[in-house]
N, C-alpha and C positions, 0 to 999 in steps of 0.2 A: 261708395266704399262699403267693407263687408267686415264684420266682428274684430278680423286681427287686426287691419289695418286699420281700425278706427281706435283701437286699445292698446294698440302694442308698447306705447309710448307710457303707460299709465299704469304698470301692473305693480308698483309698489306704494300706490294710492286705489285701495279697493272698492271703493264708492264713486269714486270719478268715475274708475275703471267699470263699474257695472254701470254710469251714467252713462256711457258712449254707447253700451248695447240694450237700453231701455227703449229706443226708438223701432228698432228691429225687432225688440220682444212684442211690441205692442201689437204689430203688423201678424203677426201670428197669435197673439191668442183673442186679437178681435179689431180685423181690419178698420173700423173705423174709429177706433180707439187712439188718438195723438196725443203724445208728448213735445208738447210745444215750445220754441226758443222763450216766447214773449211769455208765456206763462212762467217756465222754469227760473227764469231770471228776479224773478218776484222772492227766488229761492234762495239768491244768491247769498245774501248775507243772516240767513239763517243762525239760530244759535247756535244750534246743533250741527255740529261739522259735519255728518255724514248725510245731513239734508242738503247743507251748502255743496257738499261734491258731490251728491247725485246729480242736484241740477245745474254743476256749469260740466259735467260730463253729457248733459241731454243735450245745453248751449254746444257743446263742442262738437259733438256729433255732427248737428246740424250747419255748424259752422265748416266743419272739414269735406258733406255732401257737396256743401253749394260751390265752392272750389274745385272740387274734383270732377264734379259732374261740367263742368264749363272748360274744363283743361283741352287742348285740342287734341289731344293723346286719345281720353276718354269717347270723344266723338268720332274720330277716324278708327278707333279700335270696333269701339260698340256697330258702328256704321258696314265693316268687314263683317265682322263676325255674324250678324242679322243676315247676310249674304251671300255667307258658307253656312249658314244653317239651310236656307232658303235651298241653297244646293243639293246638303244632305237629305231634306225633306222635301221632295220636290211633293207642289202640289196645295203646300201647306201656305195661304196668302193670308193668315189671319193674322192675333196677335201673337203666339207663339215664337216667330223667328227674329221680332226685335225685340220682345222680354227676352230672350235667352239670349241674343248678340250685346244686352245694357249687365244683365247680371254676371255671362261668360267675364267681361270686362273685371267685374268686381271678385269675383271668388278665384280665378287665375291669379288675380295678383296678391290675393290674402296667401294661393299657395307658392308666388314666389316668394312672397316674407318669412312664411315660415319654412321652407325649404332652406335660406338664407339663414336661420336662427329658430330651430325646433326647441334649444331651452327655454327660447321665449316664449313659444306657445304654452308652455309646460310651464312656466308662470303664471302667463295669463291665466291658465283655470283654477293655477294653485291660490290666484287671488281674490276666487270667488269665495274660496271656502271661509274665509275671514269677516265675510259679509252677515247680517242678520237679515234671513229670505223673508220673514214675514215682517219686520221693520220697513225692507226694500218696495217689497208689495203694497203696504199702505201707504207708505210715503209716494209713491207714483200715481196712486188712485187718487189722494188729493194734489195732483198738480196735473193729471191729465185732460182732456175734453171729457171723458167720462169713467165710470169703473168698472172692473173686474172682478171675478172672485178665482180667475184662472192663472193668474201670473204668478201668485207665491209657487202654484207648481210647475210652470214651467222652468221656473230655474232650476230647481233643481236637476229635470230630466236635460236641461241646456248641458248644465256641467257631467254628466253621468254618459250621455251619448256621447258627447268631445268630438263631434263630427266634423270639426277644422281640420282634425290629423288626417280624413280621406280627403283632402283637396287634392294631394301632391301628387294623388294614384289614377289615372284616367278610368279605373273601370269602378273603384268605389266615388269619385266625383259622378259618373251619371248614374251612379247608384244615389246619390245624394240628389243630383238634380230632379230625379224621378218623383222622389218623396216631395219636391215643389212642386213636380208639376202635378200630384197629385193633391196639393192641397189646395192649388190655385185655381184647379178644377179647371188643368189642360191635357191635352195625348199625353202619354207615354211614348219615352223617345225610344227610339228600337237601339239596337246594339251598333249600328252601322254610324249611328251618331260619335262614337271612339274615334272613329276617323279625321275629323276635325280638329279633336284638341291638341294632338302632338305641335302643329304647328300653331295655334291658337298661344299654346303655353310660349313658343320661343317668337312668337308677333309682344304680348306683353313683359318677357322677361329682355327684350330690346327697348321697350318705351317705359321700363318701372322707372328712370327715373325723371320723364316729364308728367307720369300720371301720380306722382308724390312731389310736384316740383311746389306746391302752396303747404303743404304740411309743417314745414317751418318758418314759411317765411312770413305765412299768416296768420304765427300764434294768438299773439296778441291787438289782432285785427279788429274793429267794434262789430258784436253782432248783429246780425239783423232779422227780423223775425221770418221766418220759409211756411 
């Protein structure tokens, strides 16, 4: 799952709400940097409430991946999609066409959510502002694998880009994918890569709801560590 649809459910609790997208920050400002279930839960009953809801928003996080990623929606989508990329790029047998067929899965359906409920997106960032960044940043550096000195600013530039609102647009989504695969230190997808997602969008906007079919029914599921 990817930002909205890990939060969307949370934007009038702003600390949970920034728990859900601590996992994904970390991956970016220092891939081998984790925010762990089994750690964070050590967190749980905290004194301080906005430490207890950073980290059952990291718990949940990881609770909402391991559901989604096993949903059979997830695997026959992601499984396509590695296949029409493989199409579009012919030539290309590395990892490129099944990272982009596992994440196409995840950011298509962030923008059918938000196409479905754009005031909600427009929550969700409103919820960040509420937060203390440098509170948020050291309180994750003592519950991660290890620390940072880069995460208080990425939040901010997170909230100031708001690059969820190009999901919905196919030419600024590979304008977005681009800036991944430039950090993940893969090609540059050419412009012929547009051709894929028209139908890419309406393959996911047919199975949004068996690829969200555990999000409620596994709220209060016991975690377990990933």
């Amino acid at each position: 799952m990817n930002y909205f649809a890990h939060g969307r459910s949370f934007v009038d609790d702003p600390y949970f709400l920034t728990g859900t997208a601590v996992p994904d920050w970390l991956s970016v400002v220092d891939r081998g940097m984790r925010a762990k279930s089994k750690s964070a839960k050590l967190y749980l009953d905290h004194d301080d409430r906005r430490v207890s809801a950073l980290a059952a928003g990291i718990v949940r996080h990881h609770h909402d991946d391991r559901w989604f990623h096993r949903t059979r929606a997830f695997a026959e989508l992601s499984l396509q999609f590695t296949e029409r990329v493989r199409d579009v790029l012919p030539g290309d047998d590395g990892f490129r066409p099944s990272f982009l067929g596992h994440i196409l899965v995840e950011l298509l359906l962030d923008a059918e959510l938000i196409a479905e409920a754009p005031d909600r997106l427009d929550a969700y960032y409103a919820a960040f502002d509420q937060i203390d960044v440098q509170f948020v940043a050291d309180t994750i550096n003592s519950m991660a694998t290890r620390r940072s000195d880069r995460l208080a600013g990425l939040i901010p530039v997170f909230c100031s880009q708001r690059f969820l609102y190009d999901y919905v647009q196919d030419e600024k989504l590979l304008w977005r994918l681009n800036h991944v695969m430039r950090r993940v230190k893969l090609p540059r997808l050419p412009d012929r890569f547009l051709d894929i997602l028209p139908d890419a969008r309406q393959c996911v906007h047919e199975r949004r709801g068996e690829l969200l079919v555990g999000h409620e029914d596994h709220r209060d599921e016991q975690e377990k560590e990933t």
